[in-house]
C-alpha positions in Angstrom: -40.3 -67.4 25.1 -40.3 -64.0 26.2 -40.5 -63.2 30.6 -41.4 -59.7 31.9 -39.4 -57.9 34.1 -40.0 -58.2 37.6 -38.2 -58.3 41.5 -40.0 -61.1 42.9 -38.8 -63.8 42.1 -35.5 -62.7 40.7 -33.2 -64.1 42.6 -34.1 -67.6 44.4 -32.5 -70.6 45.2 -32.1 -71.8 41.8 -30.9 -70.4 38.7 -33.9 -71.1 35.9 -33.4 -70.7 32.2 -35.9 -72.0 29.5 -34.3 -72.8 26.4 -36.3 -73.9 24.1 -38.2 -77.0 25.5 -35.4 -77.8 27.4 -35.0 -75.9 31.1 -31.7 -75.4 33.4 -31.3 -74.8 36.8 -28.8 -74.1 39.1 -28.3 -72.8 42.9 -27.4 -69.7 42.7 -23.9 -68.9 44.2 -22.0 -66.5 46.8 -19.0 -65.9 45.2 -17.8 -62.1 45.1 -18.7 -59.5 42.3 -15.7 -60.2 39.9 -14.2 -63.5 41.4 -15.3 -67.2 40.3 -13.4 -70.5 40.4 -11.4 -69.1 37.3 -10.2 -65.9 39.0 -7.0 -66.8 39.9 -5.9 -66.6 36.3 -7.8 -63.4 35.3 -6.4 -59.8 34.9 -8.2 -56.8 37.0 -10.5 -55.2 34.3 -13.7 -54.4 36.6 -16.9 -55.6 35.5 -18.8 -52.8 36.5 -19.3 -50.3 33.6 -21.8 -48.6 31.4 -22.3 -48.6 27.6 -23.8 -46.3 25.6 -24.9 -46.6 21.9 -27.7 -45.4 19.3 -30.8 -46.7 21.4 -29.7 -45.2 24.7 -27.1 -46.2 28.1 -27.2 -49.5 30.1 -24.7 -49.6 33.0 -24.2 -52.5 35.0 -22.8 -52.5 39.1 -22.8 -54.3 42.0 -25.3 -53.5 44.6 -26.1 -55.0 48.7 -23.6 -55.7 50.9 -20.5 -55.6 48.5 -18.4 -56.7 51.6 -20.5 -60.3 52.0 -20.3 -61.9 48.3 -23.1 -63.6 49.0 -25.2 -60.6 49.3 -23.9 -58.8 46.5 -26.1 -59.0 43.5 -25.4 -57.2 40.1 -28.2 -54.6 38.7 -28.5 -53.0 35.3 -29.7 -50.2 34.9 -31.3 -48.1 32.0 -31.7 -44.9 30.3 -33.1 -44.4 27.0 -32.0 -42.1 24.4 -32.7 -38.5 24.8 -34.6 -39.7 28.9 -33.8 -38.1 31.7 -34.5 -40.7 34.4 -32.0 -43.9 34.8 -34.6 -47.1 35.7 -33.6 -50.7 37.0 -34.4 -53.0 34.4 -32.0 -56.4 36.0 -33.4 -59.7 33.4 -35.4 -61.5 36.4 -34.9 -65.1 37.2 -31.4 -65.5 37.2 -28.6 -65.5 39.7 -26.3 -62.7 39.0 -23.6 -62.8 41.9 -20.8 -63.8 39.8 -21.3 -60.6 37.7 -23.0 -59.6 34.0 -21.5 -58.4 30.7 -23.3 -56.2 28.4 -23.0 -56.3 24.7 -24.7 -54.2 22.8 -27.2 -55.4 19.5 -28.6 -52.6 17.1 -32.0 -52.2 18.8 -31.1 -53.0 22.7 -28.3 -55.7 24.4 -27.7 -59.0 25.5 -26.9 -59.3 29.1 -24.3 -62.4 30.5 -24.2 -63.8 33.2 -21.1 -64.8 34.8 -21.0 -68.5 36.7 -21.4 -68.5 40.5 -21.4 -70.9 43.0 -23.2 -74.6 40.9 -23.7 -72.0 38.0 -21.3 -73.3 36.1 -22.6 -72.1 32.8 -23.8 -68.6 31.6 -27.3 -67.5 31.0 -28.1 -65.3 28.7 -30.8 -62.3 28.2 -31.6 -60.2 24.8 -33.5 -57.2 25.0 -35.4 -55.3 22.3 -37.3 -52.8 24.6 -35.0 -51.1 27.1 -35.4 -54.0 29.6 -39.0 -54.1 30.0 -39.4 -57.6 28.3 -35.7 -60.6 28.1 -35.8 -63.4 25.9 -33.6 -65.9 27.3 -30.6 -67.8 25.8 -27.7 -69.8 27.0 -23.6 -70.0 26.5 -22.8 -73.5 27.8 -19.4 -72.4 29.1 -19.1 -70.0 31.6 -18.1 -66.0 29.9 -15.0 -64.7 31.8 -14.6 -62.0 34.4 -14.0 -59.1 31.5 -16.8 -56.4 30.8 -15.9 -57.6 27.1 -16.5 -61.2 27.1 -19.7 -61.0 24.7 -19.9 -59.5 22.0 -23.2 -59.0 18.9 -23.0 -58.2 15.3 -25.2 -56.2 13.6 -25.7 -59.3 11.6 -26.9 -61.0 14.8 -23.6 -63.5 15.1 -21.9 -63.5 18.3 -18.8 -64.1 20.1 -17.9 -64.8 23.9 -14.7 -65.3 26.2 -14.5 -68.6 28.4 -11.6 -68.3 30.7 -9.9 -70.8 28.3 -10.8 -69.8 24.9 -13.4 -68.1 21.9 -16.9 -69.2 20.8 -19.1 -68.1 18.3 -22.9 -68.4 17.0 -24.9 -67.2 14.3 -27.4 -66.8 16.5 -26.4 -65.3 19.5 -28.6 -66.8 22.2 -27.7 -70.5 21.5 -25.8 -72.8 19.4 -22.2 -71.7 20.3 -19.2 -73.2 18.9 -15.4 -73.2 20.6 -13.0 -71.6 18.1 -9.9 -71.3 19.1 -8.3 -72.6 23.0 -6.2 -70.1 24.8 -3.8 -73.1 24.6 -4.0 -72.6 20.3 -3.3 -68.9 21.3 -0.4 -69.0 22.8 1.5 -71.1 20.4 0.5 -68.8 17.8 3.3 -66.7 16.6 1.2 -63.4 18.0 0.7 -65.0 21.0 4.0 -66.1 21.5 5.2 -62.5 21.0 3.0 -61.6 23.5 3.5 -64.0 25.8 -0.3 -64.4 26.6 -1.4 -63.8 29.9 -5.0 -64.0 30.2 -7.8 -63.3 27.1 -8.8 -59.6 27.8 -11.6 -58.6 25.6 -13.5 -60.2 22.0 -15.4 -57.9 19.5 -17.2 -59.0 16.2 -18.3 -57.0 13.6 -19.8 -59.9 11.5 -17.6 -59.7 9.0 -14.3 -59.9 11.2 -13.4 -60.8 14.9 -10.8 -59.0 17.1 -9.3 -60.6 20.5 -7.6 -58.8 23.0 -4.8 -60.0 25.2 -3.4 -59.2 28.6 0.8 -59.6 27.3 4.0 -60.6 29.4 6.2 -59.3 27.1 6.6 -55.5 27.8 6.2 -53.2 24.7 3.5 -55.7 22.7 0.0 -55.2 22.1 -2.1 -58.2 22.0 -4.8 -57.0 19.9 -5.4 -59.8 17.4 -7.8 -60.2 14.6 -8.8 -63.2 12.9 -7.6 -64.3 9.5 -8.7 -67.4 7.9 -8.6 -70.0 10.7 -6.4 -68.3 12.4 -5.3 -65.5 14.9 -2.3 -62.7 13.7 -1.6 -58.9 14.9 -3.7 -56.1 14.2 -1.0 -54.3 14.0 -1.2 -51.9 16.9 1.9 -50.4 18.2 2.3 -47.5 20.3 5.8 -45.7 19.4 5.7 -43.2 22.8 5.5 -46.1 25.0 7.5 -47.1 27.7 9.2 -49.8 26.3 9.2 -51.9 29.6 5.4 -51.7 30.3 3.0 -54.4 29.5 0.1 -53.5 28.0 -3.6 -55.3 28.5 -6.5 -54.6 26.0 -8.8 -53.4 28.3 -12.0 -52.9 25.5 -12.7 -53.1 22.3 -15.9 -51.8 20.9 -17.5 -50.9 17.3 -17.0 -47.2 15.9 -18.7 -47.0 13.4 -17.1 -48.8 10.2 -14.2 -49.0 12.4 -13.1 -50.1 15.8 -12.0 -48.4 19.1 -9.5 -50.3 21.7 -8.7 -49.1 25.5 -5.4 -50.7 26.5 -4.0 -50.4 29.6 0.0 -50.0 29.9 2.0 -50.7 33.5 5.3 -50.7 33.9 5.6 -51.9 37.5 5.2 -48.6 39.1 2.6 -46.5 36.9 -0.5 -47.0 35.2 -0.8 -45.1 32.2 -4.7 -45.7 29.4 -4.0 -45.5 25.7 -7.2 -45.3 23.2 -6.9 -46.8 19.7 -8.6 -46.1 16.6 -8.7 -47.7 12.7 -11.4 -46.2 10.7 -12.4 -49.3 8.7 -12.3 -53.2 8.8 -10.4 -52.9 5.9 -7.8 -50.3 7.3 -4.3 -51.2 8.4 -3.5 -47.5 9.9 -4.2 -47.0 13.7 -4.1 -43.6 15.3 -3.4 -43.3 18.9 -4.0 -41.2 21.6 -1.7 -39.7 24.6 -1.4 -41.7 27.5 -3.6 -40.8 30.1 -1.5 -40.7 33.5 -4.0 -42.5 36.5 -3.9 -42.6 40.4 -4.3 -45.8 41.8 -6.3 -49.3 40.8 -9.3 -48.8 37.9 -12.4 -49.6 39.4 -14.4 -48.9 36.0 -14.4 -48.4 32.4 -17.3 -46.9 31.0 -17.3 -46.7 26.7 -19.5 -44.8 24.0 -19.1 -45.0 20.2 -15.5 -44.3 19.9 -15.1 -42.6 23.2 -13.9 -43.9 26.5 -13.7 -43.1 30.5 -12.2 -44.8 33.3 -12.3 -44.4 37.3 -9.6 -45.0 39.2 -9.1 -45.3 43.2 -5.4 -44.0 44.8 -4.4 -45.9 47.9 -6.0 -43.3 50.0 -9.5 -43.9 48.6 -10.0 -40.8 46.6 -11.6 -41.5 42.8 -10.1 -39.7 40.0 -11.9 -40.2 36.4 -11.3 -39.1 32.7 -12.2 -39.4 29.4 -11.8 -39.2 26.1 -14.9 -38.5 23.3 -12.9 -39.7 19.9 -10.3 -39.8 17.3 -8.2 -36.7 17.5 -9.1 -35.5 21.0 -7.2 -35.8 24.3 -8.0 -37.2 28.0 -10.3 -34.7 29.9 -9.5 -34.7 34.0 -13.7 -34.9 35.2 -14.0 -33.3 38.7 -13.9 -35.4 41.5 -16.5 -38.0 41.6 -18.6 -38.4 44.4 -17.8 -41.2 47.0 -19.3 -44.6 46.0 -19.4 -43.9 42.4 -19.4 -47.6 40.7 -18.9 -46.6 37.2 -19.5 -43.4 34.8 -21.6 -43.2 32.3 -20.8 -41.3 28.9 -22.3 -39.7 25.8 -22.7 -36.6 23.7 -25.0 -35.1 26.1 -24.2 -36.0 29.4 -22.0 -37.4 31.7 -23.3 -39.6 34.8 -21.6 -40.6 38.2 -23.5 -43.4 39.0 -23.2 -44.2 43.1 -24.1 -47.5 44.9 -25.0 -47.1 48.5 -25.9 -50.7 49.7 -29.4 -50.7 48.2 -29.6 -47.1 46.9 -28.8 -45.5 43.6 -27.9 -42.1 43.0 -27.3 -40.3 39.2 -24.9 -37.3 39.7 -24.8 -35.2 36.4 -22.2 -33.3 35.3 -23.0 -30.0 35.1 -20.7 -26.8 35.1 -17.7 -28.8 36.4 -19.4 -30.4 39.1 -21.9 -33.3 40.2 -25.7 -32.1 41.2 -27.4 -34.7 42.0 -30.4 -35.4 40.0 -31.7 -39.0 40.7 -32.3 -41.5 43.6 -33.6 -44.9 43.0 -34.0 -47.3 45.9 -33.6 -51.2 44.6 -35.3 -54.1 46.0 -32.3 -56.6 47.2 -33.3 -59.8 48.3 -30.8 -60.5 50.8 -30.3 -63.9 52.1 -31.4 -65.7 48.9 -28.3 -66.9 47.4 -27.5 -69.1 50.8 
């Protein structure tokens, strides 16, 4: 079954999904943009975030009265390749206070939803046609509060966080299967030398399937991959590092043949962002970049290809972003962004500040080292409807 994309409607008093023959519903919850019953336990990698691949850029942020969780309701938001014009495109019919994950297929994305409230499970929506039409699906446990808790192979198989362990599917949109507890993790011998925190981030490629891990021991990266049945080190290491920071995978997306990893590395008084590369599946070697030095808490990531950027806010409230395009290149300091910017959006391009103003978007483009604005979208929020 396939629904069209609408505002009325979208969000309501309960939660419906159609799976099948067989139909869900829940009320749809209050909590806030990034915190469920499971938050307690979960690092600070921001939801909010944009992703950009072959077909074009989704982003997803919060939007309403991000003060008052229950009047905060996620959007995502579109902009086909080579378009000019970023449209609201949000799969209708579902309660999205607890938040959404993208992951990206190879002619759209599926879009997660996060539990809230008596959502205790997580809806999903696949897309084929930049939003305009969802066909629905469902991941019976709830997909945890990391912008990389879902991801799609190009083979169509999938793989998704729970706050308490890894699931597959060959399908994607149903028939998911636990593989592997965070419990089983830990008492791994990678995950012992990491002394596992919290499960970061999941990526598959089809063929293979890479976790990431949020590590108490300083020095270790806890980027696993999966051999056989079970879960040993990719191998990452990171030679310049502080040897007292701990380090968090932060993403991990598909580049190419190979894969790309953000990692975040705090050593109690600094934040530093280091981007990893392998070229191939196959490939033992990992290349590195610098560490980029950041200001204050990350509010956003925001990935494309092999490229990354992240936005940060100091404890006086100013935003400082960066990024980095690929392999081989360094972090680029962006100008300022404007206030209110939820997340960047990169690609070959362009670069995007996208702002949230209670209902209002704004696009700011990058253009000669600073932001013109060049797009305002007002968004229908349907406050009161999650009571």
């Amino acid at each position: 079954m396939k629904y069209p994309k609408g505002t009325s409607g979208r969000r309501c008093a309960a939660a419906v999904v159609a799976v099948g023959v067989v139909t869900m519903s829940a009320a749809c919850g209050s909590p806030s943009n990034a915190k469920s019953a499971d938050a307690a336990a979960a690092i600070d990698v921001p939801l909010a975030t944009s992703v950009t691949t072959s077909t074009g850029s989704w982003a997803t942020l919060p939007m309403g009265h991000l003060d008052d969780p229950a009047n905060t309701f996620w959007e995502v938001f579109t902009l086909p390749s080579g378009g000019r014009q970023w449209a609201e495109h949000t799969p209708p019919d579902v309660a999205d206070n607890g938040g959404l994950v993208i992951a990206p297929t190879n002619s759209g994305v599926v879009i997660g939803f996060r539990p809230s409230d008596l959502l205790s499970f997580s809806p999903l929506a696949s897309t084929t046609d930049g939003g305009a039409t969802y066909t629905p699906g469902l991941l019976s446990g709830g997909l945890a509060a990391v912008p990389d808790a879902l991801s799609v192979a190009s083979t169509g198989g999938g793989a998704a966080l729970t706050a308490t362990g890894v699931l597959t599917s060959a399908s994607t949109l149903s028939g998911w299967q636990p593989i592997a507890t965070l419990s089983a993790i830990k008492a791994t011998p990678a995950g012992q030398s990491c002394g596992v925190k919290q499960l970061s981030a999941v990526m598959t490629t089809g063929t293979q399937l890479y976790l990431g891990l949020a590590c108490s021991s300083p020095g270790v990266v806890g980027l696993l991959e999966r051999s056989g049945s079970a879960f040993v080190s990719a191998g990452v290491s990171l030679p310049a590092a502080d040897p007292k920071a701990h380090v968090e995978v932060l993403r991990i997306v598909q580049n190419g043949q190979g894969i790309a990893a953000l990692l975040g590395l705090h050593d109690g008084s600094a934040t530093s962002y280091v981007a990893a590369w392998k070229a191939a599946s196959g490939s033992t070697a990992w290349t590195t970049s610098s560490p980029l030095e950041a200001a204050g808490a990350l509010t956003s990531t925001a990935v494309a290809a092999g490229g990354f950027a992240v936005l940060t806010k100091d404890t006086a409230g100013a935003l400082h972003a960066a990024a980095i395009a690929q392999e081989g290149d360094g972090w680029s300091q962006l100008p300022t962004p404007p206030a209110g910017t939820a997340t960047l959006s990169i690609s070959t391009s362009r670069t995007d500040a996208l702002v949230v103003d209670s209902a209002t978007f704004t696009d700011y483009l990058l253009s000669n080292a600073q932001w013109v604005k060049a797009q305002t979208v007002q968004v229908a929020i349907p406050y009161g409807s999650s009571g």
